[in-house]
C-alpha positions as CSV (number, residue, x, y, z in Angstrom):
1,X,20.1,-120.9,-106.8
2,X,21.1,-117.9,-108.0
3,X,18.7,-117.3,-111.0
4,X,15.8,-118.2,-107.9
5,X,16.9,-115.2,-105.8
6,X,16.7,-113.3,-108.6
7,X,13.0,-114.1,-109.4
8,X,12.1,-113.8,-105.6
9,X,13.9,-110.3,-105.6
10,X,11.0,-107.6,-106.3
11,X,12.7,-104.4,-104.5
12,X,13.2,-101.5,-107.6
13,X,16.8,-101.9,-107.2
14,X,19.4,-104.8,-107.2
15,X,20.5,-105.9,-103.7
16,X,24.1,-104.9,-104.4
17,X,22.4,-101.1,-105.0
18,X,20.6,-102.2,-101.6
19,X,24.1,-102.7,-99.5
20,X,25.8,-99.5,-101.3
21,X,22.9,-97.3,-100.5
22,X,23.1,-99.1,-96.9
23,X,26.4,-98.2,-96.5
24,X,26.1,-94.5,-97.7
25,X,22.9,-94.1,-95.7
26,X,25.2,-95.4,-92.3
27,X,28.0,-92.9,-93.1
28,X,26.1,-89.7,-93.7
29,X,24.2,-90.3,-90.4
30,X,27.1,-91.4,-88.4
31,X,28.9,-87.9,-89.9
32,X,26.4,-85.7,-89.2
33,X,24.4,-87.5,-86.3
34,X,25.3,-85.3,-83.5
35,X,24.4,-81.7,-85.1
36,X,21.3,-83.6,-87.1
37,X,20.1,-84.7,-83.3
38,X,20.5,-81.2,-81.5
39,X,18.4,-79.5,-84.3
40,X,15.5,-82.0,-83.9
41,X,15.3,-81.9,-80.1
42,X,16.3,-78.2,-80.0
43,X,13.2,-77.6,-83.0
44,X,10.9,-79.8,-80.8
45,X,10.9,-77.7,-78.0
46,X,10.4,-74.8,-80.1
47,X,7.4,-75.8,-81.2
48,X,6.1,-74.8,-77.7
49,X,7.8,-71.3,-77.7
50,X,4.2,-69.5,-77.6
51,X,3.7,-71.2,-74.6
52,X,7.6,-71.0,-73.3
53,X,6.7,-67.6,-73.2
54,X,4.2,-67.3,-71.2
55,X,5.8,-70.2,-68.7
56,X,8.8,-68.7,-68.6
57,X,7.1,-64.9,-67.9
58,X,3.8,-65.9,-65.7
59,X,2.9,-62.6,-64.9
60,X,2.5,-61.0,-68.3
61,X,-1.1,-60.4,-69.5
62,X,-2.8,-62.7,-71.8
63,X,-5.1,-61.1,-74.1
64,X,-8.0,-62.9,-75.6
65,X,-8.7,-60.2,-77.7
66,X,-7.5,-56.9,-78.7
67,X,-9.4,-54.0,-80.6
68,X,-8.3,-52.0,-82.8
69,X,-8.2,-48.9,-80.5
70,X,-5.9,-51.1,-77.9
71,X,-3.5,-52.2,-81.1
72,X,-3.0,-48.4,-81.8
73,X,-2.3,-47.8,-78.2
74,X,0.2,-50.3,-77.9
75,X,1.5,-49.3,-81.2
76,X,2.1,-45.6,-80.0
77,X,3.5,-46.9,-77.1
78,X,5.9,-49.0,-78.0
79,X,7.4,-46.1,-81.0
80,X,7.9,-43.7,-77.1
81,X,10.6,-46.5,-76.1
82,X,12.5,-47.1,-79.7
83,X,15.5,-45.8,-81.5
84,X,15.5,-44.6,-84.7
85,X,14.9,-46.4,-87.8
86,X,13.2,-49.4,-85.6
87,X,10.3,-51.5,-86.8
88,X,7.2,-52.7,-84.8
89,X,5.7,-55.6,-85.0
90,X,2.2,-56.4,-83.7
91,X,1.1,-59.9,-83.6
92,X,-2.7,-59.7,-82.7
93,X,-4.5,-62.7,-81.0
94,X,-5.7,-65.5,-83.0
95,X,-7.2,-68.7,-82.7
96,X,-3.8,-70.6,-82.9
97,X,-1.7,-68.6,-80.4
98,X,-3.6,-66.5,-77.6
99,X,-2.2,-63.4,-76.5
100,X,-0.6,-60.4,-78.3
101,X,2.6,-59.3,-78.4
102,X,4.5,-56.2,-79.3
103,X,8.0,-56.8,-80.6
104,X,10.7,-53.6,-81.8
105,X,13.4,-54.9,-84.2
106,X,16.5,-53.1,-86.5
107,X,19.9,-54.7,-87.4
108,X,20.7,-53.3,-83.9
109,X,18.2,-53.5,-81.5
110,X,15.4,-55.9,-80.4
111,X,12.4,-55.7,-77.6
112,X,9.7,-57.6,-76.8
113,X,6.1,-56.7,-75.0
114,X,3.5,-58.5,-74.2
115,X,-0.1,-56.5,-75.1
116,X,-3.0,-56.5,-72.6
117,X,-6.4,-55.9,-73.7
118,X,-6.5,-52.7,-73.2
119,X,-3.4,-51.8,-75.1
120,X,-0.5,-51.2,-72.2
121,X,2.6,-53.1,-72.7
122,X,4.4,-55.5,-70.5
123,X,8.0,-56.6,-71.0
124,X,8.0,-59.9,-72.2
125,X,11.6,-61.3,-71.7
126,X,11.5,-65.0,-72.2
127,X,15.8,-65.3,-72.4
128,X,15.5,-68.9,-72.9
129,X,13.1,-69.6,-75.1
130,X,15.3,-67.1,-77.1
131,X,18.5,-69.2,-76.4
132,X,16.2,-72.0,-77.9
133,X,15.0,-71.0,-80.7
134,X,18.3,-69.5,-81.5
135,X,20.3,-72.7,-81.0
136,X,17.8,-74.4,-83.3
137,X,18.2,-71.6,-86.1
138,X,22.0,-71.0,-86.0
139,X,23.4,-72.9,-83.5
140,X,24.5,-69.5,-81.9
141,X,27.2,-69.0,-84.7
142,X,27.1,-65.8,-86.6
143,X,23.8,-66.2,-88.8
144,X,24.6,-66.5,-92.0
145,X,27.8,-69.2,-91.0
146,X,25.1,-70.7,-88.3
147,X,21.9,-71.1,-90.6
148,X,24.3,-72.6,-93.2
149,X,24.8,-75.2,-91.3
150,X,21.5,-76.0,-90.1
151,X,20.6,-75.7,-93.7
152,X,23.1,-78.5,-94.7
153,X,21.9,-80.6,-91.4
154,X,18.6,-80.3,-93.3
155,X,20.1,-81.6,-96.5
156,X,21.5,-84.4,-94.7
157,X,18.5,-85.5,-93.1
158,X,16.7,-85.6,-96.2
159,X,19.1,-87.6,-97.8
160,X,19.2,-90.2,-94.6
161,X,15.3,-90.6,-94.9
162,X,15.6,-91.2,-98.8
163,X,18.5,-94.0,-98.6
164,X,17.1,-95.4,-95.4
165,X,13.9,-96.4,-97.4
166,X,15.4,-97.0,-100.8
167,X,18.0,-99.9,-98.3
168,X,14.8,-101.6,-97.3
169,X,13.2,-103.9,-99.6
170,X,10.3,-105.2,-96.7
171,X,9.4,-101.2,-96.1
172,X,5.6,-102.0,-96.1
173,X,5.8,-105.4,-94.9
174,X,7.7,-105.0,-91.8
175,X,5.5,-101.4,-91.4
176,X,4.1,-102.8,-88.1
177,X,6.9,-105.6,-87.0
178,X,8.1,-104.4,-84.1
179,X,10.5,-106.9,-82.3
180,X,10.9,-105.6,-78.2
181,X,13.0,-107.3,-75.1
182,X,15.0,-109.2,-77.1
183,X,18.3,-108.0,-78.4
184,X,18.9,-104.9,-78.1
185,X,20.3,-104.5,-82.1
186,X,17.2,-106.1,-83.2
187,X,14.8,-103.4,-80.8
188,X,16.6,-100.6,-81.7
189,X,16.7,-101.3,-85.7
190,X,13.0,-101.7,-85.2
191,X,12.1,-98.7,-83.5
192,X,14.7,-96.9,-86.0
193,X,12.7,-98.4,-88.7
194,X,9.4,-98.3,-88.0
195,X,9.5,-94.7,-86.6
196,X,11.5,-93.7,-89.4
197,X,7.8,-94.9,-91.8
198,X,5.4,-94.2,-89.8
199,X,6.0,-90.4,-89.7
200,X,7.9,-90.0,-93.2
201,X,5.8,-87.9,-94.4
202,X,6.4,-85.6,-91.1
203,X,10.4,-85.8,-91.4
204,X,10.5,-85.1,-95.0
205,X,8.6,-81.8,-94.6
206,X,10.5,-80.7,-92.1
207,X,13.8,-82.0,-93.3
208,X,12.5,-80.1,-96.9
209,X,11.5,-76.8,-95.2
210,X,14.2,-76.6,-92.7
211,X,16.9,-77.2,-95.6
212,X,15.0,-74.5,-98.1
213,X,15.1,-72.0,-94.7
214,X,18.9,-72.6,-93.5
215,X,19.7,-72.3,-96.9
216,X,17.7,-69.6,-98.4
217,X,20.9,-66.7,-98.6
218,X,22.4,-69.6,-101.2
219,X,19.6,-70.4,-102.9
220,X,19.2,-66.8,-103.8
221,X,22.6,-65.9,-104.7
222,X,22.6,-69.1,-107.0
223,X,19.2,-67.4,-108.6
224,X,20.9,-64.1,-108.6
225,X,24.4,-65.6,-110.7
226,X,22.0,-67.5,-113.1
227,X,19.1,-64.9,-114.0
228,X,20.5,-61.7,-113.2
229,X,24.6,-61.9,-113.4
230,X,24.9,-58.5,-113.5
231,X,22.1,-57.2,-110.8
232,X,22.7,-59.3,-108.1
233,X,20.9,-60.4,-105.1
234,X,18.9,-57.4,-105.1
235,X,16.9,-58.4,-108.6
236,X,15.9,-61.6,-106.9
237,X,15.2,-60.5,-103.7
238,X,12.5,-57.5,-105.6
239,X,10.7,-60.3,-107.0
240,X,9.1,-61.0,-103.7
241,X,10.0,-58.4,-101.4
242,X,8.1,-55.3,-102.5
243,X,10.9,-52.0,-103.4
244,X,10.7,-49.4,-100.3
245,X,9.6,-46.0,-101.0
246,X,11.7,-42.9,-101.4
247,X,13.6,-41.9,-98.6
248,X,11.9,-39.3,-96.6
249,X,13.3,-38.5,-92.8
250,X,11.0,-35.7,-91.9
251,X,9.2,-36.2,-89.1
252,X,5.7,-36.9,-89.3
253,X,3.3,-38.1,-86.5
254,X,1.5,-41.7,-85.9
255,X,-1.4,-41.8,-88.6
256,X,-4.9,-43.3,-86.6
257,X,-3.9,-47.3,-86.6
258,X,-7.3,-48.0,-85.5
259,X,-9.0,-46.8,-88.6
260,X,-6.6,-48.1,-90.9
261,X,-6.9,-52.0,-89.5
262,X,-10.6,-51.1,-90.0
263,X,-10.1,-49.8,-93.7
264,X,-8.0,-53.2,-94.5
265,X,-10.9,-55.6,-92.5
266,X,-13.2,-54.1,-94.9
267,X,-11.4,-54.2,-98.0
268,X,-11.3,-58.0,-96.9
269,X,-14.3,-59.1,-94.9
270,X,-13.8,-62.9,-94.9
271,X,-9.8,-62.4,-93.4
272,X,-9.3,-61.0,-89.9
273,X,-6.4,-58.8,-89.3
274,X,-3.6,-60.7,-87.7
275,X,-0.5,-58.5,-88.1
276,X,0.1,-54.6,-87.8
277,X,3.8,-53.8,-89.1
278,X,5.2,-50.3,-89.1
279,X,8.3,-49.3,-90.6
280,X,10.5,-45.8,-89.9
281,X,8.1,-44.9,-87.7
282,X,7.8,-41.0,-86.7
283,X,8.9,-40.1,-90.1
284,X,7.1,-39.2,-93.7
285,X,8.2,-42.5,-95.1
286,X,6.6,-44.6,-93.2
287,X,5.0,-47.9,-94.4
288,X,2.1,-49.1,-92.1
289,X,1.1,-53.1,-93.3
290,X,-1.9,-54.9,-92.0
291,X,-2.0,-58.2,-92.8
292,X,-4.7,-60.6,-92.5
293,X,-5.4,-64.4,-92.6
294,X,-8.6,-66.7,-93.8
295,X,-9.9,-69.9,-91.8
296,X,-8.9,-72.4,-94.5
297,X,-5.5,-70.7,-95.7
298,X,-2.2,-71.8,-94.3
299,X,-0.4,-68.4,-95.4
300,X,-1.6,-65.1,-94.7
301,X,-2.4,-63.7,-98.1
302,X,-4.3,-60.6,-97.8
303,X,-2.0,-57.5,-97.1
304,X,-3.2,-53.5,-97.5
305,X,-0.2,-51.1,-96.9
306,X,-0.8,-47.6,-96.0
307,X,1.5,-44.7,-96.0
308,X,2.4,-41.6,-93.2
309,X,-0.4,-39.8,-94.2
310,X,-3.0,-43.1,-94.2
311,X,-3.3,-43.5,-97.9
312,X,-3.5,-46.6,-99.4
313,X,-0.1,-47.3,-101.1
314,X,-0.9,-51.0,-102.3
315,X,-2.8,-54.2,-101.3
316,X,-2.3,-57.6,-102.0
317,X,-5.6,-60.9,-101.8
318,X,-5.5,-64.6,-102.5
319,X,-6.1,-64.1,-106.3
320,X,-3.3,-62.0,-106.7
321,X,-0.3,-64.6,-105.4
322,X,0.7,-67.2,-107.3
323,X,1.6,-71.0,-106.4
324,X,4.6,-70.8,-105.9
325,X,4.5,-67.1,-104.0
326,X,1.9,-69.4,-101.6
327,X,4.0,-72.1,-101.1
328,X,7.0,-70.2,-100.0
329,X,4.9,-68.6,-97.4
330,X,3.7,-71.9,-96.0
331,X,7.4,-72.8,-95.7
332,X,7.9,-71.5,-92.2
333,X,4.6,-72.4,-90.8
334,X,4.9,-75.9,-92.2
335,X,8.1,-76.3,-90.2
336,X,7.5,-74.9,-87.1
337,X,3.6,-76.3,-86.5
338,X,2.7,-72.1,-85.0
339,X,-0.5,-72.0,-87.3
340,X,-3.2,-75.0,-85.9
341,X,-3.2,-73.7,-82.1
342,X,-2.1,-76.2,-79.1
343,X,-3.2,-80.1,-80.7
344,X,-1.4,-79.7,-84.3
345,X,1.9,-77.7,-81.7
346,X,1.6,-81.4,-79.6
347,X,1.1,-83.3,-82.5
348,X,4.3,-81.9,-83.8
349,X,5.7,-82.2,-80.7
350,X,5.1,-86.4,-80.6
351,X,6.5,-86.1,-84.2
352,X,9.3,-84.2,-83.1
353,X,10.3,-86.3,-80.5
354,X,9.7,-89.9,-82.9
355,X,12.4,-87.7,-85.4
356,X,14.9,-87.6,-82.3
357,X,14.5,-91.2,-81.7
358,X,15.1,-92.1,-85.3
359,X,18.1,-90.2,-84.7
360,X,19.6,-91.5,-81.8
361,X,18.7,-95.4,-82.4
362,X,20.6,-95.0,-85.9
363,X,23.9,-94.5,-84.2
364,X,23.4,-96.8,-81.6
365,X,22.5,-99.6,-84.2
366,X,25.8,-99.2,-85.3
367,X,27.6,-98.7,-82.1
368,X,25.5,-102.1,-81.4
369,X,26.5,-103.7,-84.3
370,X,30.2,-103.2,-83.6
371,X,29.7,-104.4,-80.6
372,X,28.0,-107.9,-82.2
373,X,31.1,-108.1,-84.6
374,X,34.2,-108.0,-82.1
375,X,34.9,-104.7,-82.8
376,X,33.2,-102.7,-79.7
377,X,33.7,-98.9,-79.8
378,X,33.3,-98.2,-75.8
379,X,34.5,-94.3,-75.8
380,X,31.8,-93.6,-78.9
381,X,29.3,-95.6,-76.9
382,X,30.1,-93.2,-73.8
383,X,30.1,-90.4,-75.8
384,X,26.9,-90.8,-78.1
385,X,24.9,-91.5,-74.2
386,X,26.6,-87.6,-73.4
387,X,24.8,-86.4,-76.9
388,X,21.4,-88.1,-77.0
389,X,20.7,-87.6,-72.9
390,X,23.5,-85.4,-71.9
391,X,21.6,-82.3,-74.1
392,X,18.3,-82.7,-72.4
393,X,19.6,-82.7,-69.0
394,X,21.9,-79.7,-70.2
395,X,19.1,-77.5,-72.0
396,X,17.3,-78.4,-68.6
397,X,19.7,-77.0,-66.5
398,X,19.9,-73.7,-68.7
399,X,16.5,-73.4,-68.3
400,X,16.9,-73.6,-64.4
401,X,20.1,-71.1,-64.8
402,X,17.7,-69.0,-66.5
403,X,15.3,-68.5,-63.7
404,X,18.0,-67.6,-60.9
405,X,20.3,-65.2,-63.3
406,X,18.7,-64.4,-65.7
407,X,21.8,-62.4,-66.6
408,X,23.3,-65.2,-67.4
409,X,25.2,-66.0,-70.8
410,X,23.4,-69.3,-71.3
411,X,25.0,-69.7,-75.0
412,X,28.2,-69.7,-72.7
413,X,27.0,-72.1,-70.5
414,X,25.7,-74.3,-72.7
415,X,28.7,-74.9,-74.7
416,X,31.0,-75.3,-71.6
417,X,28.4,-78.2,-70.1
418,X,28.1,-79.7,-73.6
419,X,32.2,-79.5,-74.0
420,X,33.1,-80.7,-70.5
421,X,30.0,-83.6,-70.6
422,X,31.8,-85.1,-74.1
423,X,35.4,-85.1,-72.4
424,X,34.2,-86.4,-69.3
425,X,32.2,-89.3,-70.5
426,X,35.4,-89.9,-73.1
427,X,37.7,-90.5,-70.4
428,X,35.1,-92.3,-67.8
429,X,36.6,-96.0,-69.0
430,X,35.0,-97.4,-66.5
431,X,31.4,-97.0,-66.6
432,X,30.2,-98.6,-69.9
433,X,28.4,-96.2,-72.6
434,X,24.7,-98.3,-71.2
435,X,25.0,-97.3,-67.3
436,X,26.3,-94.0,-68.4
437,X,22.9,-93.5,-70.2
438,X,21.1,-94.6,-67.2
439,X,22.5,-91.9,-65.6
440,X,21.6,-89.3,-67.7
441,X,18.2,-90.4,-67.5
442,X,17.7,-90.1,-64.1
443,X,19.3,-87.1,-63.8
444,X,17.0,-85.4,-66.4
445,X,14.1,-87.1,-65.2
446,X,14.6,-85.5,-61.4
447,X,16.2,-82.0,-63.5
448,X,12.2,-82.4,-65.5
449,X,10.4,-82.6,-61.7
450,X,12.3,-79.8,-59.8
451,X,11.8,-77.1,-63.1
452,X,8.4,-78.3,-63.1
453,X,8.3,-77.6,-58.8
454,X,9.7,-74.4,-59.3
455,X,8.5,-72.9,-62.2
456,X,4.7,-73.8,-61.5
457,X,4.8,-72.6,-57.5
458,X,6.3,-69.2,-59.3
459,X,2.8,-69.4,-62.0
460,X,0.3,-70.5,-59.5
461,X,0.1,-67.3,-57.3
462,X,0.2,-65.5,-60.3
463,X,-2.3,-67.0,-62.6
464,X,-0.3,-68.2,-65.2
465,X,0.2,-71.6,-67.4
466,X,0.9,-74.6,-66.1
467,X,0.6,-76.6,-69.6
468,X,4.8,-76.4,-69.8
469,X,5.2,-77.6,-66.0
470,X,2.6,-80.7,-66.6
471,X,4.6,-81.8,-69.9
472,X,7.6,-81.6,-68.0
473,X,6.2,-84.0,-65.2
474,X,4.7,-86.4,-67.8
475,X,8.2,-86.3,-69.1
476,X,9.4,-87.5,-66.0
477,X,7.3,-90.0,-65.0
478,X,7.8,-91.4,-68.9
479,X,11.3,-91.8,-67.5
480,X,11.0,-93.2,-64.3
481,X,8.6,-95.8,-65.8
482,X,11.1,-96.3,-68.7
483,X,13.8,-97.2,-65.5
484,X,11.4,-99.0,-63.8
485,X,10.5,-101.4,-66.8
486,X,14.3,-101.7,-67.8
487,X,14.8,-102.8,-63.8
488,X,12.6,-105.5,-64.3
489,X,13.0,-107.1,-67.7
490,X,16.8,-105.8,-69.0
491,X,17.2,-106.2,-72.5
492,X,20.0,-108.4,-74.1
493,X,23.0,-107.5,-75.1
């Protein structure tokens, strides 16, 4: 009997490697379930920050297209309302994101306009897409301790995709089993499954990427011990950053922006200018960089830098990067889906929301499983339905908060709901972890409608989007059929 299962046992490793990776696979997602769960649905929704934007700030001016007299405009603008030693940042419209936007950064000081067509500037405060996008980055910890983290969440999720498929021997053939309204183990470990293969190649980019970006300050300290002990960070950091020129604080006025985009559009006729970034501007060491991307690359790799006086002071074209310069540019696109325009941002999207339920069925596998063996783990069950629906409805009610005080400290308020949701579905003994969930989803679902009501009777009068308040209806109605179907065919225990 024995030497017969051997023969029928094909899977690269031996079924007692299968249980141990099992096992190892169960405890790293249990560990690090919740934080691996609020970085995919926080990164979903960032997806759609180009167009959080513009829902969340229906008024500003959407430019189609901007020439290069507007950009200098808005360029000479924007330097009027800016502190010292402040960069600007001109995104110009392209054919993946509409609209142009103006945006002032330093160590110590950020702004944000939106750029009509004819160069004037608009302030473009989108506060929660911010608190999004900042959640999903650093959690709202200091940065370095907060992208750390994410960075190790990334880690993990890598390693949960790898052991999930090295613990299943039927990967392909069950690729398309899918066992629904039976028990609710079996369902789940389906869904968990199958979603987990059919988009592998999806959750191991952006497991890859998001680990390489939250953990890019130790990856190039590492380099910096191992090549260059004795100079540092810095070393590393020159081999792709290029060294700033000599300091120079005299004043010095704007050079013409409009010729100089023109100068780098001809020095590359088959990229169109994307980018305008000025640093120290108003002073004689200033750096102007237009930067420019092709139809079939990923990465932007044509860059012509200009100094005060309009000189060239170095350019940069496809032939002159190497592979792996390319690929670490492609890192951040890859992972946030901002370079193939509205269908690759809902593609992600779907993707990003598949990722979330691979998350969430894993730890309700196992809370299901206990359940199976005697050994039911009620307060976990309560608590994992205040994680996996509690954030949505939470993250909803931010983004209403948002709209009535905008004022509002909605890091603040986000970790009070999230803190007072855990303890009070921990101590709720009486309602069982299943009609807690229920709950949750009918509370987000009506939460999804009235944002949607509000928001889009704000945008209609004023001619903006109503691509975010549609979503958030679908999302609804997803929900209230998802009720209605459980209502009438409840799935075993």
């Amino acid at each position: 009997m024995s030497n017969t299962r051997k023969k029928q046992w094909r899977w690269p490793i031996s079924p007692e490697t299968v249980r141990s990776v099992l096992s190892s696979h169960s405890i790293l997602g249990l560990a690090f379930a919740a934080v691996i769960y609020l970085v995919c649905l926080t990164g979903t929704l960032a997806v759609f920050a180009p167009d959080l934007e513009r829902w969340e700030v229906p008024a500003t001016p959407v430019a189609r297209t901007l020439s290069d007299a507007a950009a200098a405009r808005a360029l000479a603008e924007g330097a009027k309302h800016i502190p010292a030693d402040t960069a600007l940042y001109l995104a110009l419209p392209t054919p993946a994101k509409e609209g142009a936007s103006l945006t002032a950064f330093s160590p110590t000081f950020e702004r944000k306009w939106a750029v009509a067509e004819d160069g004037s500037l608009s302030d473009l405060e989108a506060v929660w897409t911010e608190f999004l996008i900042h959640l999903h980055v650093n959690l709202h910890l200091p940065r370095s301790w907060g992208e750390f983290i994410v960075g190790l969440t990334g880690v993990a999720l890598l390693s949960s995709l790898v052991s999930g498929i090295l613990a299943h021997p039927r990967v392909l053939r069950d690729a398309f089993h899918l066992r629904l309204g039976g028990s609710r183990r079996l369902q789940e470990a389906d869904l968990h499954n199958r979603l987990g293969i059919w988009a592998l190649p999806f959750h191991f980019t952006l497991a890859l990427t998001g680990a390489l970006l939250g953990l890019s300050t130790i990856i190039v300290a590492v380099l910096a011990l191992l090549l260059y002990p004795e100079g540092g960070m810095k070393k590393v950091y020159e081999l792709f950053l290029d060294a700033p020129p000599p300091v120079d604080a005299r004043a010095a006025p704007m050079p013409d922006i409009a010729a100089l985009i023109a100068e780098a559009r001809a020095r590359a006729p088959e990229a169109a200018p994307q980018n305008v970034v000025v640093e120290r501007p108003g002073r004689a060491d200033m750096r102007v960089t237009v930067t420019s991307g092709r139809a079939k690359l990923l990465v932007q790799q044509d860059e012509t830098k200009f100094d005060a006086g309009g000189r060239i002071a170095g350019e940069e074209h496809p032939q002159d990067f190497v592979t792996g310069t390319r690929i670490l540019g492609g890192i951040g696109q890859l992972h946030f889906g901002w370079y193939g325009g509205l269908p690759v941002r809902i593609a992600y999207g779907l993707l990003g929301i598949a990722l979330c339920v691979v998350t969430s069925s894993g730890v309700t596998i196992w809370l299901a499983r206990r359940r199976d063996r005697g050994r039911p783990a009620p307060q976990w069950e309560r608590i994992w339905a205040a994680v996996c629906w509690g954030q949505p409805v939470i993250l909803t009610l931010t983004a209403l908060l948002s709209w009535f005080a905008p004022e509002a400290s909605l890091p603040t308020v986000w970790l009070v709901l999230t803190v007072l949701s855990i303890m009070a579905s921990a101590l709720a003994r009486t309602v069982p972890g299943l009609s807690l969930a229920r709950i949750w989803r009918r509370a987000l679902a009506a939460l999804l409608v009235v944002l949607a009501l509000i928001h889009g009777a704000a945008a209609l009068p004023k001619g903006g989007s109503l691509l975010v308040d549609g979503l958030l209806m679908a999302g609804a109605l997803a929900l209230f059929a998802g009720e209605l179907r459980t209502r009438a065919k409840p799935v075993a225990a």
